[in-house]
C-alpha positions in Angstrom: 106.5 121.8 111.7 104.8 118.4 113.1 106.6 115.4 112.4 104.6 112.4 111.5 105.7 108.8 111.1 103.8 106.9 108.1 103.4 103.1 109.6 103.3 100.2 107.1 104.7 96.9 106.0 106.8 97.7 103.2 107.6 100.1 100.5 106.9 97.8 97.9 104.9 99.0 94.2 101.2 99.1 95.3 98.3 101.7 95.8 98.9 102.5 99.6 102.2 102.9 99.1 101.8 105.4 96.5 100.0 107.3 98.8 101.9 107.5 101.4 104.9 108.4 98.8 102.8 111.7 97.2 101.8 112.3 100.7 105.3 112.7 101.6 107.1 114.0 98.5 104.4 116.8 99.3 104.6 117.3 102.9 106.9 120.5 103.2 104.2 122.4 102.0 101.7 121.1 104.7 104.5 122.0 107.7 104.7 118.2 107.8 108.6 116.4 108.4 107.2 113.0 107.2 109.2 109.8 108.4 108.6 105.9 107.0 108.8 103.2 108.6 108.3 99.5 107.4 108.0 96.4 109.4 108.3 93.5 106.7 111.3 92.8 104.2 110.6 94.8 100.7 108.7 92.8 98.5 109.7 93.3 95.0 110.9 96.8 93.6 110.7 99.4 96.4 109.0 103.0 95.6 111.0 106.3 96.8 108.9 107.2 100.0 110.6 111.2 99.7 111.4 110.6 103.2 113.4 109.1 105.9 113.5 105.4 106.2 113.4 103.1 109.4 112.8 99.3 108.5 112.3 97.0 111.3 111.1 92.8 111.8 107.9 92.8 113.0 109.0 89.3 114.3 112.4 90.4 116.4 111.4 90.0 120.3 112.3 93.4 120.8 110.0 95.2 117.9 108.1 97.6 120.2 111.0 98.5 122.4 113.1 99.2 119.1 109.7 101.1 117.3 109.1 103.5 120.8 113.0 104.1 120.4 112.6 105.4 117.3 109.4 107.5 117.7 111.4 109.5 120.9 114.7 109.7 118.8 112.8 111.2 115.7 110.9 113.2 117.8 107.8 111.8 116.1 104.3 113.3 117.4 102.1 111.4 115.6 101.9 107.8 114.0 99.9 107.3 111.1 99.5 103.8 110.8 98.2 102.7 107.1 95.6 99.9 107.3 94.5 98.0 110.0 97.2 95.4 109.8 99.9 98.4 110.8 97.5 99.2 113.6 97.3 95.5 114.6 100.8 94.9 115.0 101.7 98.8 116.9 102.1 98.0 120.6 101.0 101.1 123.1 102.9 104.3 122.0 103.6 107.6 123.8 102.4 109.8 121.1 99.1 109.6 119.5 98.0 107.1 116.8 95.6 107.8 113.7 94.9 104.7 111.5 93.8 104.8 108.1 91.8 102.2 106.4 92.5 101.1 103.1 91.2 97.9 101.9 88.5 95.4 104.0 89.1 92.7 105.8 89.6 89.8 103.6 91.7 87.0 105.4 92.4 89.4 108.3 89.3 88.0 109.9 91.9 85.4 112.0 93.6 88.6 112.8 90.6 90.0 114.2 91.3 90.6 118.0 94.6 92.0 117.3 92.9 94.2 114.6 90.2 96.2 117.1 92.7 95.9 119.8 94.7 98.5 117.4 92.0 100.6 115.9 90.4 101.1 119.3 93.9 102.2 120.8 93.9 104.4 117.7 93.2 108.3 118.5 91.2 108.1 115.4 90.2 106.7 112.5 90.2 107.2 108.6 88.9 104.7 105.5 89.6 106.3 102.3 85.8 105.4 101.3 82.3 105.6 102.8 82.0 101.7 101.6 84.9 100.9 104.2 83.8 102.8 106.7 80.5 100.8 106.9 82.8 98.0 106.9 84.3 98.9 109.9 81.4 100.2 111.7 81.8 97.1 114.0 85.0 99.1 116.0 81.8 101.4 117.2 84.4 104.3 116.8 83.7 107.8 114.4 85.8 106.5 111.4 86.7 110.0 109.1 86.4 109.3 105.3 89.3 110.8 103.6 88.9 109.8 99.5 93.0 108.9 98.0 93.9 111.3 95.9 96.3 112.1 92.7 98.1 114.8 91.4 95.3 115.7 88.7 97.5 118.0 86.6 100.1 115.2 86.7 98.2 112.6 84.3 96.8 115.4 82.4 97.0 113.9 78.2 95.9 116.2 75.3 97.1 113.2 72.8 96.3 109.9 72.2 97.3 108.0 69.5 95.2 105.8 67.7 98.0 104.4 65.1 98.0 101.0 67.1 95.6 98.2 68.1 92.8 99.1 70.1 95.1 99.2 74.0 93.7 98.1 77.0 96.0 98.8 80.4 95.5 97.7 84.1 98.2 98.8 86.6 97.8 96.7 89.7 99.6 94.1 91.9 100.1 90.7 90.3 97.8 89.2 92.9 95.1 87.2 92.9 92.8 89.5 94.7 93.0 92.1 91.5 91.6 88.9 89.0 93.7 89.8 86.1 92.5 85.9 85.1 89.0 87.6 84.8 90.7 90.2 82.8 92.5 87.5 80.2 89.5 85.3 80.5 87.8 88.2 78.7 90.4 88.7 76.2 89.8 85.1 75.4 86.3 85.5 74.5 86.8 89.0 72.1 89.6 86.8 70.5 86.7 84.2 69.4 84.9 86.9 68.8 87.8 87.8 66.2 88.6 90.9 68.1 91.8 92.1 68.5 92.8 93.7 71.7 95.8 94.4 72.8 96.4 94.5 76.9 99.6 96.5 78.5 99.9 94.7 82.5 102.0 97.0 84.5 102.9 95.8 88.0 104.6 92.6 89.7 103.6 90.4 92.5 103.3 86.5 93.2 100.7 85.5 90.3 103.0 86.3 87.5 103.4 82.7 86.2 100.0 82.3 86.5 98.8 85.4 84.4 101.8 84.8 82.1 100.5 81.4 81.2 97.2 82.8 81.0 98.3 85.0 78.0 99.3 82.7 75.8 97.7 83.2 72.7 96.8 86.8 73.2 98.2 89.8 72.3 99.9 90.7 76.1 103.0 92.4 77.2 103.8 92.4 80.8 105.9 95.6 81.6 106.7 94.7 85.5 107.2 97.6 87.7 106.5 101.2 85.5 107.7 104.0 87.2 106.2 106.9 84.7 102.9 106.1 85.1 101.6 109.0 83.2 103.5 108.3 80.6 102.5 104.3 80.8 98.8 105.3 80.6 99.4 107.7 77.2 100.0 104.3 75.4 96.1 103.2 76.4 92.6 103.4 75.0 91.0 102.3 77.8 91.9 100.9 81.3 90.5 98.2 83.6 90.7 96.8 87.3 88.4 93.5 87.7 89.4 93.2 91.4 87.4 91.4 93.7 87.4 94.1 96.6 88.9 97.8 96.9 89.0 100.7 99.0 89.2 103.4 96.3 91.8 102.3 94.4 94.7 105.1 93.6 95.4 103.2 89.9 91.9 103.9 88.6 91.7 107.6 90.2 95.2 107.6 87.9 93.5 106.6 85.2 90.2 108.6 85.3 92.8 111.6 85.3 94.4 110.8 82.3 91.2 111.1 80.6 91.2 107.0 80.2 87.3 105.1 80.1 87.7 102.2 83.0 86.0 98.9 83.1 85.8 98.6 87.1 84.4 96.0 89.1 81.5 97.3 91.1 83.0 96.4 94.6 84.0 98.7 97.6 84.2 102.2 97.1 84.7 101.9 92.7 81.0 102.8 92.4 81.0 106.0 94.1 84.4 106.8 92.3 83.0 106.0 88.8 79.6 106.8 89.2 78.2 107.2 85.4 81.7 107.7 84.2 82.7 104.9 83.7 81.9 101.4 82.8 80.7 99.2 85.9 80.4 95.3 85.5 79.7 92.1 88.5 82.9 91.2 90.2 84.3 87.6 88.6 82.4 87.7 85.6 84.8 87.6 82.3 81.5 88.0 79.7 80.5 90.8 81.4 83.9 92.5 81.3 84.3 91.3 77.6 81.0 92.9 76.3 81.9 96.3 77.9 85.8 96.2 76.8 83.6 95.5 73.4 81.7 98.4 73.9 84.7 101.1 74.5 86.6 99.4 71.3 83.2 100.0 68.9 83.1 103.1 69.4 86.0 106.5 70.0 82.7 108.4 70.4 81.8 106.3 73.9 85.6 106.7 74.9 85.8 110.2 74.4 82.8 110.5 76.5 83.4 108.3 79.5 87.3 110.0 79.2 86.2 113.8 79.8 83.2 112.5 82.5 85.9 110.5 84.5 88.5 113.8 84.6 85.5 115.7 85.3 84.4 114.0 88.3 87.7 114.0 90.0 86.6 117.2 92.3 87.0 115.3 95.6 89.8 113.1 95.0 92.9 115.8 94.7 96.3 114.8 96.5 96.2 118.5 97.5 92.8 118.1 99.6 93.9 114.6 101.0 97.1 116.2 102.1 95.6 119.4 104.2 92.8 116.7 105.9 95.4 114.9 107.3 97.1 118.0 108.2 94.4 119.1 109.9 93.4 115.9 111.8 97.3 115.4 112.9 96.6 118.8 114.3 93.8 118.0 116.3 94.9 114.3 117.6 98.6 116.4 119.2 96.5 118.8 121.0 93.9 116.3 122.3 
């Protein structure tokens, strides 16, 4: 049994997490004993890591001291830091350090030192697509690509019901990042179009006021945190993530295995995930995004389509194959 200690800010409702939650609900199986540990407060409803919980302040004086303790208590022999912000922030550890990439840069760039001061300190180096690993070709370091994955059978749906309005679904944070407003912008237009569509928002986060106020007018229920997701994405005809940059996101992967047809945004490593399953539209471009939620609603033909492409394609992106990659690269960091 190796005993590995997940690194990240919080265990808050959001793709990574969700990850790193399968990855350990899962672990027994891959001879992994899978501890958590957080260095910011939760923000908003926290997921159930399936694992052992340590949560330090990043800002106390004595946060390495206190994070070394714990690694030698828990016997820990290796670190998994997830994203480069975890590595950023881990000071110079006894046991060995792999860091996984999960989103660019964005406004880490003022972070920047700090950033390859961690990743090149790391023993090595995941992104969870090849767009992020060109990224971060800059570290001048191998960087693995290891695709998220779901459990497929999970979000397996042989019914659909389609004794409702036509249902569009995203399931993101409620940040600005993911451009829900793109998403309601859209809405807008089909509703002068005098198409009625009717969008289920699952998630929470710090542009809820906004996107409520947004909604007004349209058909729009905001479910906050959903904790059956499989069951959430039953209720949809279609789903869609407008974000304005993403690794490969673990919501649409979700999606796409539920049989769904996604509206995607054609940034970071959606393209490669969707290929020709899927409809692909410019980032920050609500006619766009209208005249392809337009498409899916005129015809059940086009969903069913897109639906038994996107479940099709999933091949790669299995939680089981994510799970024994990791396995075998904590394997050969302990040894190195």
């Amino acid at each position: 049994m190796i005993r590995v200690a997940h690194l990240l800010p919080n265990m808050a409702v959001g793709g990574r997490e969700r990850i790193v939650a399968d990855l350990c609900r899962t672990s027994a199986q891959y001879g992994i004993a899978p501890l958590v540990i957080t260095f910011d407060p939760a923000d908003g409803a926290a997921l159930d890591p399936h694992a052992p919980i340590v949560a330090l302040n990043r800002r106390d004086r004595d946060f390495a001291e206190r994070l070394q303790a714990i690694v030698t208590a828990e016997r820990v022999d290796v670190v998994h830091a997830q994203g480069h912000i975890s590595a950023a922030l881990l000071p110079r550890l006894n046991v060995p350090v792999v860091t996984t990439l999960h989103v660019a840069l964005g406004n880490g760039w003022r972070w920047l030192p700090a950033i390859a001061s961690g990743l090149r300190r790391s023993c090595a180096i995941t992104a969870v697509s090849d767009d992020l690993a060109r990224r971060f070709r800059w570290v001048r370091r191998p960087i693995d690509v290891i695709p998220s994955g779901v459990d497929i059978d999970r979000f397996a749906c042989t019914e659909r019901s389609t004794a409702r309005p036509f249902t569009l679904g995203i399931a993101a944070r409620l940040h600005p990042v993911k451009r829900h407003c793109d998403l309601l912008a859209a809405l807008h237009l089909l509703k002068r179009r005098n198409r009625h569509c009717r969008l289920l928002i699952a998630g929470e986060g710090p542009a809820d006021a906004e996107i409520r106020a947004r909604s007004a007018g349209l058909d729009v229920v905001m479910l906050g945190v959903v904790a059956d997701i499989p069951g959430y994405l039953r209720q949809l005809d279609a789903f869609a993530l407008p974000s304005d940059h993403e690794g490969t996101p673990v919501a649409l992967i979700e999606a796409m295995a539920s049989g769904l047809p996604v509206v995607a945004s054609a940034v970071g490593g959606v393209p490669a995930l969707v290929g020709e399953a899927g409809l692909l539209v410019p980032r920050r471009s609500p006619v766009r995004l209208a005249d392809a939620i337009e498409r899916l609603m005129d015809s059940i033909d086009l969903r069913r389509t897109l639906g038994n492409a996107a479940r099709k394609r999933l091949g790669g992106y299995h939680l089981s194959a994510q799970a024994q990659a990791y396995r075998t690269l904590y394997d050969a960091v302990s040894k190195s």
